[in-house]
C-alpha positions as CSV (number, residue, x, y, z in Angstrom):
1,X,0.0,0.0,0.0
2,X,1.5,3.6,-0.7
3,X,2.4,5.1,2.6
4,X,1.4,9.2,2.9
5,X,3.6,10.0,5.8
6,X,3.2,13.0,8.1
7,X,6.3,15.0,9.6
8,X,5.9,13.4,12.6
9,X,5.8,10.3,11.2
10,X,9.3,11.6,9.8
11,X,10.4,12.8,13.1
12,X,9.9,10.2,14.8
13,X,11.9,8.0,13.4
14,X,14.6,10.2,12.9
15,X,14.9,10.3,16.4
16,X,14.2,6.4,17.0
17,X,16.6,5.4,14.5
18,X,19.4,7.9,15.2
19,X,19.2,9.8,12.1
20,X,18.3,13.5,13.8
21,X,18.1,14.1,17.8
22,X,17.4,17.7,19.1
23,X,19.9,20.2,19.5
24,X,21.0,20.7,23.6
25,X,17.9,18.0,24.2
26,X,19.1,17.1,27.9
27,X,18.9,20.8,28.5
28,X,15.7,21.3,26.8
29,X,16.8,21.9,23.1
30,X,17.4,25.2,21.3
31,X,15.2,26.8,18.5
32,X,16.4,26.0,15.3
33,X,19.1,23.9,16.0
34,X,19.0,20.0,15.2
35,X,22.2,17.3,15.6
36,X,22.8,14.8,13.2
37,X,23.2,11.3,14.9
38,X,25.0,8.2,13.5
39,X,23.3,7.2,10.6
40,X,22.1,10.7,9.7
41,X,25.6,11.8,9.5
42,X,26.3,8.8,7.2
43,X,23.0,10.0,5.1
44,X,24.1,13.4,5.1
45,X,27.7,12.6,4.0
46,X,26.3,10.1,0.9
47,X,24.5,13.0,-0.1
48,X,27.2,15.4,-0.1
49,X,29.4,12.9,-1.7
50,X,27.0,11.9,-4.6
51,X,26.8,15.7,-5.2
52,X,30.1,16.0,-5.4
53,X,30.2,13.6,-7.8
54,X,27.6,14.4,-9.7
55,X,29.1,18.2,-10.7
56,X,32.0,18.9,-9.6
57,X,34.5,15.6,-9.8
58,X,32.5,14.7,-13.4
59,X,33.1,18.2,-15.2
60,X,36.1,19.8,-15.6
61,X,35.7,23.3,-15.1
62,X,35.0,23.0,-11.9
63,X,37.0,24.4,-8.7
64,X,36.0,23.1,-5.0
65,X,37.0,25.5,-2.5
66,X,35.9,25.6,1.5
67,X,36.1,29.7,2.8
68,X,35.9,30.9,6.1
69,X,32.6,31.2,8.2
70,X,34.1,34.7,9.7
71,X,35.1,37.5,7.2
72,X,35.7,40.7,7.1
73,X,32.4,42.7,7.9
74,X,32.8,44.8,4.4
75,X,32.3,41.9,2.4
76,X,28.6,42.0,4.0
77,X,28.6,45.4,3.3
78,X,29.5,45.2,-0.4
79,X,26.9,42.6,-0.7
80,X,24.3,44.3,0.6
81,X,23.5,41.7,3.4
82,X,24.0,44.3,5.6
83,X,21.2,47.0,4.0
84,X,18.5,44.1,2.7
85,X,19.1,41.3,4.5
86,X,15.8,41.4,6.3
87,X,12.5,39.8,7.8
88,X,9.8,41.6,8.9
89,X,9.1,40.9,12.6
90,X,6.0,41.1,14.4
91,X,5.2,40.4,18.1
92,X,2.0,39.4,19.9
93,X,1.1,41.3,23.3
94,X,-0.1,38.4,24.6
95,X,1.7,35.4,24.5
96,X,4.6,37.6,23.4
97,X,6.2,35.3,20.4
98,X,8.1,37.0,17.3
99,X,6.7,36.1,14.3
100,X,7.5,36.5,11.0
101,X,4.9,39.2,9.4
102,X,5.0,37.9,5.9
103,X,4.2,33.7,7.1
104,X,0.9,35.8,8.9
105,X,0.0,37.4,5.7
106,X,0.6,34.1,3.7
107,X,-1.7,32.3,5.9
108,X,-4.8,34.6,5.8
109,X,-6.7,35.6,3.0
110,X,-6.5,38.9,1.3
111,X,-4.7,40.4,4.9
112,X,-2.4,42.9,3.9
113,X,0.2,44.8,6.3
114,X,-2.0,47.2,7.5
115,X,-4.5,44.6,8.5
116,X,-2.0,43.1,10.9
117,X,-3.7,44.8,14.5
118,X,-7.0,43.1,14.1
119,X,-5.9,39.7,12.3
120,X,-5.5,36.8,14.8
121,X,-1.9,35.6,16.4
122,X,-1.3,31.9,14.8
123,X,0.3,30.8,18.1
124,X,-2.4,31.9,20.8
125,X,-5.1,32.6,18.5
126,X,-6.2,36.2,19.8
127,X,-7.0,39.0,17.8
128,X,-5.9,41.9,17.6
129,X,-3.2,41.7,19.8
130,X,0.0,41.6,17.1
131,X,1.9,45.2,16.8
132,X,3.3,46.8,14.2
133,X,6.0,45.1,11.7
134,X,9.7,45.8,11.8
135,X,12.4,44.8,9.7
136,X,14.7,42.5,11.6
137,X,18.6,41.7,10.5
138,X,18.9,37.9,10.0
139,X,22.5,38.0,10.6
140,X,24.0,36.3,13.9
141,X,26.7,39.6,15.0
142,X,29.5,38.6,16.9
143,X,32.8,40.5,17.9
144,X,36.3,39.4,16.9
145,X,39.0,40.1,19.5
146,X,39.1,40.7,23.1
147,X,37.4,43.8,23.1
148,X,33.7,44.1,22.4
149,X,32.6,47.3,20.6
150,X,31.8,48.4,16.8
151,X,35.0,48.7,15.4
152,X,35.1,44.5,16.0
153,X,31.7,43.4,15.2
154,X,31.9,40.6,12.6
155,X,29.0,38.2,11.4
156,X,28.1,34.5,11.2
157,X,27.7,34.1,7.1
158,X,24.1,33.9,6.3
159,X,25.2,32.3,3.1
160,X,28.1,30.4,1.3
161,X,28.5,32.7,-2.3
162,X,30.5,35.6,-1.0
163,X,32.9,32.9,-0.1
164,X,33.2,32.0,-3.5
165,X,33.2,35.4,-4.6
166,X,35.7,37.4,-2.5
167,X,38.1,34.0,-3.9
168,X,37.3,34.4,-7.5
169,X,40.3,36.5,-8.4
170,X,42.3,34.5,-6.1
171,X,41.4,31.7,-8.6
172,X,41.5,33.6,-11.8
173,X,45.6,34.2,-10.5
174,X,46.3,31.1,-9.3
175,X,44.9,28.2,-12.0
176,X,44.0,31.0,-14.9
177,X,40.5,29.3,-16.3
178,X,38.6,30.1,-19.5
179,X,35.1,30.9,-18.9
180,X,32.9,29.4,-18.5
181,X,33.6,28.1,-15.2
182,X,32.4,27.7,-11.9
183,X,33.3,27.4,-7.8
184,X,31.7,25.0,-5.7
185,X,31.4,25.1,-2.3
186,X,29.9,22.7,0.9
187,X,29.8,24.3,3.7
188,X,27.5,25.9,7.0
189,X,25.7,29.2,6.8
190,X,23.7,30.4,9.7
191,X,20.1,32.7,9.9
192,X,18.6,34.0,13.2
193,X,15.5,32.8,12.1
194,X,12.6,34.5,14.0
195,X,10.6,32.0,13.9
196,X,12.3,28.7,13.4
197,X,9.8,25.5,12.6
198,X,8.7,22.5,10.9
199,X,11.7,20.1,12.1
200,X,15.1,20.5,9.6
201,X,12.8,22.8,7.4
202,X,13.4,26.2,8.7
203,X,16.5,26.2,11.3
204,X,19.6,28.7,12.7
205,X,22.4,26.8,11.4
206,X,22.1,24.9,7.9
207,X,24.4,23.6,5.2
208,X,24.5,24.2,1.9
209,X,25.4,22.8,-1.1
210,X,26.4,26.0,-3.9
211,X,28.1,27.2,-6.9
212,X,28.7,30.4,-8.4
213,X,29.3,29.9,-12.2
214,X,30.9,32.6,-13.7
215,X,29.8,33.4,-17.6
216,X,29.7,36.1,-20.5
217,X,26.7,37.9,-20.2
218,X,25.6,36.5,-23.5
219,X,26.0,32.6,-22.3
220,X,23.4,33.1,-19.3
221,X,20.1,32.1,-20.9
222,X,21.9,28.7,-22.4
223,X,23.4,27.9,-19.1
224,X,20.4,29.0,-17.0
225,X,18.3,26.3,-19.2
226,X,21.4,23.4,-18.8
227,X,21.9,23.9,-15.0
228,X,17.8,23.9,-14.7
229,X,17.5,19.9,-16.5
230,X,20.7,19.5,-14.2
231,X,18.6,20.3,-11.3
232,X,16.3,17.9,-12.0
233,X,18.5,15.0,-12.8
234,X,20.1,15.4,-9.6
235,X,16.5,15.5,-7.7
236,X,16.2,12.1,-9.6
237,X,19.8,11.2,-8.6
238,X,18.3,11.6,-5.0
239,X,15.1,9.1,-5.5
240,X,13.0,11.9,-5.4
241,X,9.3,11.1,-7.6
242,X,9.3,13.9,-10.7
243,X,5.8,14.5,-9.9
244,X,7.1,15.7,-6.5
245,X,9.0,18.6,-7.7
246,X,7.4,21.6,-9.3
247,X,9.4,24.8,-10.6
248,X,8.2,28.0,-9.1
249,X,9.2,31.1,-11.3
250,X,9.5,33.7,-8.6
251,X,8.4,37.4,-9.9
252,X,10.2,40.3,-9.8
253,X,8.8,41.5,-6.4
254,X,10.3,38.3,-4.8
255,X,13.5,38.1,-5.7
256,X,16.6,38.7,-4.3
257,X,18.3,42.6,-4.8
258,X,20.6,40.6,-6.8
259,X,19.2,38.3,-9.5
260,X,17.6,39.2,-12.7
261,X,15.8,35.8,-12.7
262,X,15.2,33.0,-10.3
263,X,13.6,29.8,-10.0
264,X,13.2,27.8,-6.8
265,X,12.2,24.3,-7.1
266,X,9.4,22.8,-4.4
267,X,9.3,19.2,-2.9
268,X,6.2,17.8,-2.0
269,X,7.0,17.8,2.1
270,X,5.0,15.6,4.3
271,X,2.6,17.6,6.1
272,X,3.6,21.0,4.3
273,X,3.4,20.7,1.3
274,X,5.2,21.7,-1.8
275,X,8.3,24.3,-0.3
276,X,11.8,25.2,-1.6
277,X,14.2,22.6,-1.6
278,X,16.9,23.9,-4.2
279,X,16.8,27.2,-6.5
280,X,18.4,28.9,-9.1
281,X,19.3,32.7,-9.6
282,X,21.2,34.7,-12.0
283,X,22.9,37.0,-10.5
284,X,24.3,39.2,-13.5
285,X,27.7,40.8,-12.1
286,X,26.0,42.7,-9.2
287,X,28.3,40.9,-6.8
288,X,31.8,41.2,-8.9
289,X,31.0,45.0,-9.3
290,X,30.2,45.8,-5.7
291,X,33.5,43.5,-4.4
292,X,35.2,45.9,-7.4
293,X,33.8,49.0,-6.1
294,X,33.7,48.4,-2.2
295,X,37.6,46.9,-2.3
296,X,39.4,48.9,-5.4
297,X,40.4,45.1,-6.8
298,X,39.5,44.8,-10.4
299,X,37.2,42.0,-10.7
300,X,38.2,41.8,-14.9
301,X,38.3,38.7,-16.8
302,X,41.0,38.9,-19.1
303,X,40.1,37.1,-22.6
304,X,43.2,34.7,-23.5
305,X,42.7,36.1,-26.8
306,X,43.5,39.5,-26.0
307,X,39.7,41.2,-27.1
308,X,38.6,43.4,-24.1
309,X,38.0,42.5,-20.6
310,X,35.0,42.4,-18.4
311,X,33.2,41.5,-15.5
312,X,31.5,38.0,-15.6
313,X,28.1,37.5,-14.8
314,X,27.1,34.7,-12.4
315,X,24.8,31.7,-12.6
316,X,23.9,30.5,-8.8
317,X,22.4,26.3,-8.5
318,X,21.9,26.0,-4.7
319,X,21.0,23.1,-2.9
320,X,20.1,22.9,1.2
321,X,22.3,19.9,2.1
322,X,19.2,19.9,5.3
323,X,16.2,20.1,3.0
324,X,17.4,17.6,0.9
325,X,18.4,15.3,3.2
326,X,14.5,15.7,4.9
327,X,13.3,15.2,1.1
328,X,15.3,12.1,0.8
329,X,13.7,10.5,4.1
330,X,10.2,11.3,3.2
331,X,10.4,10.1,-0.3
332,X,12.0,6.8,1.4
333,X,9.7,6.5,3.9
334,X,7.0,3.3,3.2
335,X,4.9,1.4,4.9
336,X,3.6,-2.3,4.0
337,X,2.3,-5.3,5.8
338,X,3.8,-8.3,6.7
339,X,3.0,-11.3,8.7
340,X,-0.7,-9.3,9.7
341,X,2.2,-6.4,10.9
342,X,2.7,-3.1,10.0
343,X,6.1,-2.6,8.6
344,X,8.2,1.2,8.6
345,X,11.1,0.8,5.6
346,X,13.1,3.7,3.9
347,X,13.5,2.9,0.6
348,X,16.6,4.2,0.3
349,X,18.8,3.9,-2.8
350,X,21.7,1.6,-2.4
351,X,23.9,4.7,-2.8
352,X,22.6,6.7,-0.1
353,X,21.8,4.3,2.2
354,X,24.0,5.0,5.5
355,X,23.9,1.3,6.2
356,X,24.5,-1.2,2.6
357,X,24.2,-4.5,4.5
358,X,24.3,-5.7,7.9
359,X,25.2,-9.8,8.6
360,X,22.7,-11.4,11.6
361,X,24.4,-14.6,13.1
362,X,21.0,-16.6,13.3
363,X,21.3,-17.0,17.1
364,X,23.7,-15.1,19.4
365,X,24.4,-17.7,21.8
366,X,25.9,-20.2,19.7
367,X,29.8,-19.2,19.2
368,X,30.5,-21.1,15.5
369,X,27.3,-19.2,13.8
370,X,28.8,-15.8,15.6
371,X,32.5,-16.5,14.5
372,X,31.9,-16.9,10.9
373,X,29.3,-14.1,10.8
374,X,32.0,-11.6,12.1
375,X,34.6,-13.3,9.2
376,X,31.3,-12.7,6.7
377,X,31.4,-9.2,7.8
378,X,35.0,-8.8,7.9
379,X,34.9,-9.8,4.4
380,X,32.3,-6.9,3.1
381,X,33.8,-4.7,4.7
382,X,37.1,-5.1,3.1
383,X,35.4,-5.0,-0.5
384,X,34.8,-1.2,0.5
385,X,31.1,-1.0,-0.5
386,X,30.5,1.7,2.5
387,X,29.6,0.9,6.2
388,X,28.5,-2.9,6.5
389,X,26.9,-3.6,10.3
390,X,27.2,-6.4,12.9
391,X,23.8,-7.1,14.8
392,X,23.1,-9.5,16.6
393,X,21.2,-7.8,19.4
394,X,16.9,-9.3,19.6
395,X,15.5,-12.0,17.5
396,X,15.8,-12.4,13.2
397,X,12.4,-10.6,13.0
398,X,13.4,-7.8,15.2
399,X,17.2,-7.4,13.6
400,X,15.0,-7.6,10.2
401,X,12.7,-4.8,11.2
402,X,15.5,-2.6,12.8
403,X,17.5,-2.5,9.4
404,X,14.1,-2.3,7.7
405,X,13.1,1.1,9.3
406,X,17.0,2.3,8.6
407,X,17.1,1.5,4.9
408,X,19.4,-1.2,4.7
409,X,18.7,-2.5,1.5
410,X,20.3,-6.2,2.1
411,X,20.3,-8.2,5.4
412,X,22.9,-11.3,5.6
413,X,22.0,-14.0,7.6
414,X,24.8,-16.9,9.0
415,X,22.7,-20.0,9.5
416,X,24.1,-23.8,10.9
417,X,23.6,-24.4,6.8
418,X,26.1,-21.9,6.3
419,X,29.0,-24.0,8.4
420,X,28.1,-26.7,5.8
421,X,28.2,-25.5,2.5
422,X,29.5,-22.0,2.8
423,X,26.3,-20.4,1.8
424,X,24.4,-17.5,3.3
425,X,20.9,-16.1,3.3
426,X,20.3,-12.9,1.4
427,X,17.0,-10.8,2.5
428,X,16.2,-8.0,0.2
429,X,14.6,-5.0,2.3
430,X,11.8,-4.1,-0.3
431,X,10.5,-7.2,-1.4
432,X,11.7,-9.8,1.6
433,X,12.0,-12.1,-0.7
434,X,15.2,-14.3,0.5
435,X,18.1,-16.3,-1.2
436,X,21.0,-18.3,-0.7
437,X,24.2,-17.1,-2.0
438,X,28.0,-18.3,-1.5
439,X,29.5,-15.7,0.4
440,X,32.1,-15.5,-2.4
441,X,29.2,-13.9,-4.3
442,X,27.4,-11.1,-1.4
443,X,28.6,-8.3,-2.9
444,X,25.5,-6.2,-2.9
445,X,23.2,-5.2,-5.5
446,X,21.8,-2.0,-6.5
């Protein structure tokens, strides 16, 4: 039967499974902030590794570069971040939460700004009781240096492109590239959310997953359209159902101060709906020209062929290594029955699954079917395939279930048939159907 999970659903086991626990839990937790546990930090890295893969170690003019999460407070400046970088904050007299004033005005029909002192507080549900909105920085500050006053405030980086920007000429001198070409980057960027929510959704400290590819003005279009099918066959890459994943063109009002044109690309979440889980800007050369501008370094490309230089304009694919990672677990998460049971599996492909095959001894108290288990697992492990676990801990049908509900898409079993004939059973985790192989032959299939 299709399964039509609900974010709690999702959260749950997350937390179960040791995919995602909450930030500071034995203290109570902290807004916004989520920690990855041991099989979410293996789900995580498979998906930062297959992007990485999939363009930046398969093309070649592509430059991978990790920049600093403090920088000099004029690059925010020269961006503009420090200006426009805004939400507009609203609080509610009384149950005194800060909301966001443009989530109120989505959620109520035809309310506009000024309608905001008589429409109704989503958290306590009184009227009338919200004041007036303000724009609020989004921009953690902090100080750098023993002493604590203007002249050493710095910021948290609310995104990952100047990064890549403030090093473009440092590329351009050191490796000389014809354009087109781009910078990659992996790496955290932090937002004082005002109202953080929906689980890895909407948080305080994220990671992204970005380029900045750096064109001729009159390339852009062509690229735009090639990184935009790109998009999409990654999505795919990630397991995700095309009919999940809609393009939103996002109008002129919406966009960023920087891009000419933008599309954001919406995944079908459980229990919200379609919401952004990559996009795609073009950001002309606003940010080359302001770095120019606000630094006195010429920002030039230099044309190997002599003709004139100029400043290249940018292409920006972004991908929230979070919201895909929450994508990927909702578009694995299935349900069937088996035995009269209810069964949980993620569906996970065999290259993202954190776990590629665990190997059961059938019973733990018997030391010849638990000595050759370990030497089966000993032997996967060698082949390299990715992590390979020992369990041995409950029952076959409870070991069956546990690697069920964390994607492991074979289990192993070591049975008294095994010490015979060298033979092992084979359970696939979608199907349960079973075989026996020789354990010359387990290497695991996608």
């Amino acid at each position: 039967m299709e399964s039509k999970p609900t974010l709690e659903d999702i959260v749950s086991l997350a937390k179960r499974r040791g995919f995602v626990y909450q930030g500071s839990e034995i203290y109570g937790g902290l807004a916004g902030t989520w920690d990855y546990g041991p099989l979410g930090t293996l789900l995580k890295r498979n998906i930062v590794s297959e992007w990485l893969k999939f363009f930046v170690d398969s093309w070649d003019d592509m430059y991978q570069i990790d920049s600093a999460i403090l920088m000099n407070p004029k690059v925010w400046q020269a961006s503009g971040h420090v200006d426009t970088f805004t939400d507009p904050l609203v609080e509610c007299s009384n149950c005194h939460n800060r909301l966001r004033a443009d989530h109120i005005l989505e959620d109520a029909v035809n309310l506009t700004e000024e309608d905001l002192k008589s429409a109704k507080c989503p958290v306590c549900g009184k009227t009338g009781t919200l004041g007036e909105a303000r724009q609020f920085n989004l921009m953690f500050k902090t100080t750098v240096g023993p002493i604590e006053d203007e002249k050493n405030i710095a910021y948290l980086r609310p995104e990952t492109a100047q990064g890549m920007f403030t090093n473009y000429k440092n590329i351009l001198d050191t490796f000389y590239p014809d354009l087109p070409f781009g910078v990659a980057q992996v790496g955290k960027a932090f937002r004082n959310e005002i109202s953080p929510r929906d689980f890895l959704f909407r948080v305080r400290e994220f990671e992204i997953m970005e380029f900045e590819y750096f064109l001729p003005e009159n390339l852009w279009e062509a690229k735009f359209e090639k990184w935009r099918k790109d998009m999409h066959s990654w999505f795919k890459h990630l397991g995700l159902p095309e009919d999940k994943i809609k393009e939103i063109e996002v109008p002129e009002a919406d966009r960023a101060h920087y891009s000419k044109r933008t599309i954001d690309f919406h995944y079908d979440f459980p229990s919200l709906g379609f919401d952004e889980v990559g996009g795609l800007a073009y950001r002309t050369d606003f940010d080359l020209k302001n770095h120019q501008e606000h630094s006195g370094k010429d920002m030039s490309y230099r044309p190997k062929d002599g003709s004139e230089p100029f400043i290249p304009h940018v292409i920006e694919p972004t991908f929230g290594v979070d919201r895909n990672f929450l994508a990927v677990l909702s578009s694995a998460y299935s349900e069937d029955e088996q035995g009269g049971e209810k069964r949980v599996f993620l569906k996970l492909p065999l290259h993202l699954a954190p776990v590629k095959a665990a190997v059961f001894p059938l019973l733990k108290n018997k030391p010849e079917l638990v000595s050759k288990a370990k030497e089966v697992h000993k032997l996967l492990r060698k082949q390299g395939i990715g992590e390979v676990m020992f369990d041995d801990n409950g029952n076959i049908g409870k070991r069956y279930r546990r690697q069920d509900e964390i994607g492991t898409p074979h289990t192993i079993t070591i049975d008294f048939q095994t010490l015979e004939d060298d033979t092992v059973t084979i359970r696939d985790r979608d199907t349960t159907e079973q075989e026996r192989v020789k354990t010359n032959d387990l290497t695991p299939k996608a």
